[in-house]
C-alpha positions in Angstrom: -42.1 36.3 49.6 -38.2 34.8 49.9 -35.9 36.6 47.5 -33.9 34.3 46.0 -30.1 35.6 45.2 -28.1 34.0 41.9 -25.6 31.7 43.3 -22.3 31.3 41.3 -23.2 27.3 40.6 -26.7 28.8 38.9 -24.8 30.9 37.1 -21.8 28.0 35.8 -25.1 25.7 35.4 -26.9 27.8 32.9 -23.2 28.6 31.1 -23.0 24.7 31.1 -26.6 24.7 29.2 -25.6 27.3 27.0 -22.4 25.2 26.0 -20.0 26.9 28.2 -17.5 24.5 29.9 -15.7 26.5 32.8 -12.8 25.3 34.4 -13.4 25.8 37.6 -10.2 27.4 38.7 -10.8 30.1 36.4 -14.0 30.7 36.4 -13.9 33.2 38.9 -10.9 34.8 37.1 -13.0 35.1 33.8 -15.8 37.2 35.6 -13.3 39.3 37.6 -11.9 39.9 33.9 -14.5 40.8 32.5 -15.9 42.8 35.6 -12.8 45.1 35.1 -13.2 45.4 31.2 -16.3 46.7 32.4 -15.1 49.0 35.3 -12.4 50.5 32.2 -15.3 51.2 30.0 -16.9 53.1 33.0 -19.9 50.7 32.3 -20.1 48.8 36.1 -24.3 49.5 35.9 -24.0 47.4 32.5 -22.1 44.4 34.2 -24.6 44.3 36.6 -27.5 45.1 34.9 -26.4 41.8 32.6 -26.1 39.6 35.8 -29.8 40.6 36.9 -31.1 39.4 33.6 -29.3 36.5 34.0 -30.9 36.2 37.5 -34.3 37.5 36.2 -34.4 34.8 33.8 -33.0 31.5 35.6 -35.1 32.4 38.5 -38.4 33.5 36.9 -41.5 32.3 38.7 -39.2 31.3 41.3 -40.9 33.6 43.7 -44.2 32.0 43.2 -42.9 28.9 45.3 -44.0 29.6 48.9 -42.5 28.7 51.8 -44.3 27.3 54.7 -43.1 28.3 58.4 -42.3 25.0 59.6 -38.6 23.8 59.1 -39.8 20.8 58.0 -41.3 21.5 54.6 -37.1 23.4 53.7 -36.1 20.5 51.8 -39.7 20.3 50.0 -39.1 24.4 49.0 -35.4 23.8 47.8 -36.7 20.8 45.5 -39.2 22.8 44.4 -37.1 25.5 43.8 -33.9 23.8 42.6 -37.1 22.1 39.6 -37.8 25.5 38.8 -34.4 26.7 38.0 -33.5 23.7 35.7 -37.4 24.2 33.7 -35.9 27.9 33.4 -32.7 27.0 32.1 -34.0 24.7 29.5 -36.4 27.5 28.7 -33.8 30.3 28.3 -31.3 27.7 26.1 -34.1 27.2 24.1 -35.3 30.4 23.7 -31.7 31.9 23.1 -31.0 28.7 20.5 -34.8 29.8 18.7 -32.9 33.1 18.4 -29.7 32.5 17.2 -31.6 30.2 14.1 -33.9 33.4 13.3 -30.0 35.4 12.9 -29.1 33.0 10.5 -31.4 34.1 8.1 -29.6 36.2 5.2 -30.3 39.6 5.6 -28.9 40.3 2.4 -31.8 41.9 0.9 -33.0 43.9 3.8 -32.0 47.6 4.1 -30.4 48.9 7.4 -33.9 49.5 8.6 -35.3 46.2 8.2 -32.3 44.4 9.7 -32.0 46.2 12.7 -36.4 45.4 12.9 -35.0 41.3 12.6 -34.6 41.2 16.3 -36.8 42.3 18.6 -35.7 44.1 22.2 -36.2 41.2 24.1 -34.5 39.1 21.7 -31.5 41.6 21.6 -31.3 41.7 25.5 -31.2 37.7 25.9 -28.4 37.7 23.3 -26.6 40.2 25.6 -26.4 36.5 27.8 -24.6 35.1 25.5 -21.8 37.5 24.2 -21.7 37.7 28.6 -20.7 34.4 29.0 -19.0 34.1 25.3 -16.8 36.9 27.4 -15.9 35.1 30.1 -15.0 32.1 28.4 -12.4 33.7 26.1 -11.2 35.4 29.4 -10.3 31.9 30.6 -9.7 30.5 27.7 -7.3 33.4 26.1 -4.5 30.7 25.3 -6.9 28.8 22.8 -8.3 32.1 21.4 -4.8 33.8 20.9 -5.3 34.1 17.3 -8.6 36.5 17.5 -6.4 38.3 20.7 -3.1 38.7 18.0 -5.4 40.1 15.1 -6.2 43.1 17.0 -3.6 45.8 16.0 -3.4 48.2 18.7 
């Protein structure tokens, strides 16, 4: 079986899918910001368990593609696998998009009980991608978010 590591442009892509535009001479600056916001709150096993179910998720079934032994057939297995990745992304926008509709319901007559039973786990973890990247982005973007930065009253 070949492991397949996330690449930073697998990472950008599904951001792209997800709606995230990243300039790409900050995108790097976003993660290390948020890395450290994560390394403050003692939390570095949460940062990377976030980046594995990003990886676990663009690259599921990826490991299913097999590559043969001759070199020939390496551009045949990075097509295949490069197919994979974009069916994966589609997937996980869709799926996260399914789930962001079902949290639009009002949950105004439910008590705390039933609201928190409105999501399941899964659903809760693949919404953890998006306040990830929705992370990063204000990180780069701090100078068109500056009014949610000078609410906060430290």
């Amino acid at each position: 079986m070949t492991e397949i590591l996330m690449t930073y442009a697998d990472f950008e892509n599904l951001g792209q899918a997800l709606g995230y535009i990243f300039d790409p001479r900050g995108a790097c600056r976003g993660h290390s910001c948020l890395f450290a916001q994560y390394i403050l709150a003692n939390d570095t096993e949460g940062f990377r368990n976030r980046l594995n179910l990003i990886e676990k998720e663009i690259y599921k079934d990826s490991d299913k593609i097999i590559m043969e032994d001759d070199d020939t057939n390496l551009e045949k297995f990075n097509d295949a696998i490069n197919k994979q990745l974009k069916i994966n992304i589609e997937n996980l926008k869709n799926t996260i998009d399914k789930i962001k509709i079902k949290g639009r319901i009002d949950p105004g007559h439910l008590t705390q009980d039933e609201k928190k039973l409105i999501f399941t786990d899964e659903e809760k973890e693949l919404l953890q991608i998006l306040s990830f990247y929705e992370a990063i982005y204000i990180y780069i973007n701090h100078q068109k978010n500056s009014e949610a930065f000078l609410a906060i009253n430290l």
